[in-house]
N, C-alpha and C positions, 0 to 999 in steps of 0.2 A: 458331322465331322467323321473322317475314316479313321481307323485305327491303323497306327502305324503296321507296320509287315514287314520286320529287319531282314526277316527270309529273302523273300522274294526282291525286296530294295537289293537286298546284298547279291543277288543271282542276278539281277539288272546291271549293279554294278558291272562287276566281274563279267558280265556278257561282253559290255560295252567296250573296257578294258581290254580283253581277248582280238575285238574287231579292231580297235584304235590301231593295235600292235600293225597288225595285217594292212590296215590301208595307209600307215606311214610306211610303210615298203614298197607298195605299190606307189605310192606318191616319190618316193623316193628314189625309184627305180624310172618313173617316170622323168623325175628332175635329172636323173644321168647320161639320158638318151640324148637332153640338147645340147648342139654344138659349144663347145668352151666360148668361140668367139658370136654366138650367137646366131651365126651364119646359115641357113637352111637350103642345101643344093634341091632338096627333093618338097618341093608344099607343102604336098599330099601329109607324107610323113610327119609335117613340121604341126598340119590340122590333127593330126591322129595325138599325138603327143600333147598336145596343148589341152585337146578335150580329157585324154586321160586324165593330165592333170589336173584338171577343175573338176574332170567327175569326184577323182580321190579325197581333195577339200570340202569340195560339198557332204560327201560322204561323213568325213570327220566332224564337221559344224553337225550333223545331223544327227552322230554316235555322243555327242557331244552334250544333245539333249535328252539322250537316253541314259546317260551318268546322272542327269538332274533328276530325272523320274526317277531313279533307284536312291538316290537321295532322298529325295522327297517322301518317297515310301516308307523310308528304313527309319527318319526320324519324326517323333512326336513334336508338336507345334509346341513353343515356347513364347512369352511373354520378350516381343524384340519392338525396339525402339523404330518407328517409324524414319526418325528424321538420318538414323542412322543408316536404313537401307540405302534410303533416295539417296544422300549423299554418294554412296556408292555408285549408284546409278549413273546420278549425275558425271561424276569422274570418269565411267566407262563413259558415259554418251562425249565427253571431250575429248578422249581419246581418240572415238570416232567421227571425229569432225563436226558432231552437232555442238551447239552452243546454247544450253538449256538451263533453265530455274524453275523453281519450286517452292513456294513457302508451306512449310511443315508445322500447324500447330505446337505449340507448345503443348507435353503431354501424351503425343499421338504413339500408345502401342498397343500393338495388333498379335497374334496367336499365330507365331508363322514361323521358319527356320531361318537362322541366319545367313547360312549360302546361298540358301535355295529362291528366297526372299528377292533380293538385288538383279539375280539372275533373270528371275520371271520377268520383272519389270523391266528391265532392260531389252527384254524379247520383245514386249508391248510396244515401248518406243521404235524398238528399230522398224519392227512393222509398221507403227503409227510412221516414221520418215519415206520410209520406201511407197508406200500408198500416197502421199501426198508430195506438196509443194514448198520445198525446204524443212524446218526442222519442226516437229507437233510443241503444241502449249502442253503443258502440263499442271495439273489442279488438286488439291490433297483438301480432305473437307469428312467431317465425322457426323452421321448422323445415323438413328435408331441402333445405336451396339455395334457398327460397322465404321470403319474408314475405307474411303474411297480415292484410290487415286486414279484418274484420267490422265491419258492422253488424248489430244483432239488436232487431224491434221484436216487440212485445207487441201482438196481436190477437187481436179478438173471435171472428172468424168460424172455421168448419174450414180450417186449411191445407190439407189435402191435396187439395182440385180446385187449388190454385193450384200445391201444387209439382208435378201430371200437366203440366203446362203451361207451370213456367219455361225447360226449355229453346227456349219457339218463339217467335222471331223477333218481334218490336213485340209483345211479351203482357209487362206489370207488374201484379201484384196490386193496385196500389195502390190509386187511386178513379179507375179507365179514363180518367185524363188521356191523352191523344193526345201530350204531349210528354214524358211521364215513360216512357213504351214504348217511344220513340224512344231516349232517354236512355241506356236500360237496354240497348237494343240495341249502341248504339253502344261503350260501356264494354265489354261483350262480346267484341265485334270488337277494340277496340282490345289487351286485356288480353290476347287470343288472337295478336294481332298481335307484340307485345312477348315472347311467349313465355310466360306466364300462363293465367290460366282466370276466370273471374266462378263461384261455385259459388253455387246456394240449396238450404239446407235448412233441417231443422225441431229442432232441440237438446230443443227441450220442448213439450209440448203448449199450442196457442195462441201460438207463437212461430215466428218465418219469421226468417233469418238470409240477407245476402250477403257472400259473402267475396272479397274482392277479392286474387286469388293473383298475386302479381308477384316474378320471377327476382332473386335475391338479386346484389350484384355487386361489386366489388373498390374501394374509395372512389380 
C-alpha cells in the first residue's frame, strides 16, 4: 500500500483546479462564437467551433481525473462500506442511461476513500459499456482478504489484441476515447495505491471482464 503524499495530492489538486479555470473559458468562448439561432452561413467555421468545443470537454473530463489522482494521493485509505460505494455507482450509471444491479454482501468493507472509491468504479463501468454491447453485468464477491468487484461486457470484436495490451498505460478497448484511457489509468494507480490491483481478463469467448481488487478491512 502507498503512503498517502498530501503534498503532492495537494499540488495535483491545485494543478488541475488552475487548468479547469482555463478550459471553461476556452470552452466558453467557444460556446459564444455560435449563432444565437443556430444558423451556420460559413461550415468550415461551424466544424472549427464544434471541434473546439469537444476538444475543451474532453479536456475537462480528463483535468477531471487528475483532481481524483490528487485525491487519491492526498488521502489515507479508511475502513468504507462496500454496499455504499456501488450504491453510488449505481445512481451515477442511471443517470447515465445504463440500467444496472449489484448484490453486495452483507458486511463487505474494503480500505479505500470515500470519493475516490464510487468514482473509480464508475470509470470501470463506463469503460466496461462503451467496449461492449449495451450495458456490463456486474459481480461483487470476497475472497483471500480482498473484495472484488467486476464488470463483464459482451463484445463483438476478438479480445485478445486488447488483452496483449491492457496492462499499458492510457490503452482502454473501448471506442479510443482519450478520456476513458485516462480514466482507466488512473483507477489503476489508485487501486495499486490502496493496496489492490485493476485486473482484465476474458471468462468466455467475446467477453472482456474488469475486476476492481480492493483490500478487505475491519468495519
Amino acid at each position: 500500500m502507498r503512503d498517502a503524499d498530501p503534498e503532492l495530492g495537494g499540488f495535483l489538486r491545485g494543478f488541475a483546479h488552475e487548468l479547469n479555470n482555463l478550459l471553461h473559458i476556452a470552452l466558453s468562448g467557444a460556446e459564444a462564437l455560435v449563432p444565437e439561432d443556430g444558423v451556420w452561413a460559413d461550415r468550415e467555421a461551424a466544424a472549427v467551433v464544434a471541434d473546439m468545443e469537444a476538444a475543451s470537454r474532453l479536456a475537462v473530463s480528463v483535468v477531471a481525473q487528475l483532481r481524483l489522482l490528487g485525491r487519491a494521493l492526498s488521502a489515507s485509505p479508511a475502513p468504507l462500506s462496500l454496499a455504499d460505494a456501488i450504491d453510488e455507482v449505481l445512481s451515477r450509471a442511471g443517470s447515465a442511461g445504463l440500467d444496472l444491479a449489484c448484490d453486495v454482501p452483507d458486511g463487505a468493507v474494503v480500505a479505500a476513500d470515500d470519493f475516490c472509491l464510487p468514482a473509480v468504479l464508475f470509470s470501470l463501468v463506463s469503460e466496461a459499456a462503451a467496449a461492449g454491447d449495451g450495458a456490463p453485468t456486474l459481480n461483487c464477491e470476497g475472497h483471500d482478504g480482498f473484495w472484488r468487484v467486476s464488470m463483464e461486457a459482451r463484445v463483438a470484436a476478438d479480445v485478445e489484441p486488447w488483452l496483449n495490451r491492457a496492462e499499458q498505460p492510457f490503452f482502454a478497448p473501448g471506442r479510443g476515447r482519450a478520456h476513458d484511457a485516462v480514466a482507466v489509468s488512473v483507477a489503476r494507480f489508485v487501486l495499486s495505491a490502496w493496496g489492490g490491483a485493476l485486473r482484465v481478463d476474458s471468462p468466455a469467448p467475446h467477453c472482456l471482464r474488469w475486476t476492481a481488487e480492493l483490500p478487505a478491512a475491519a468495519p
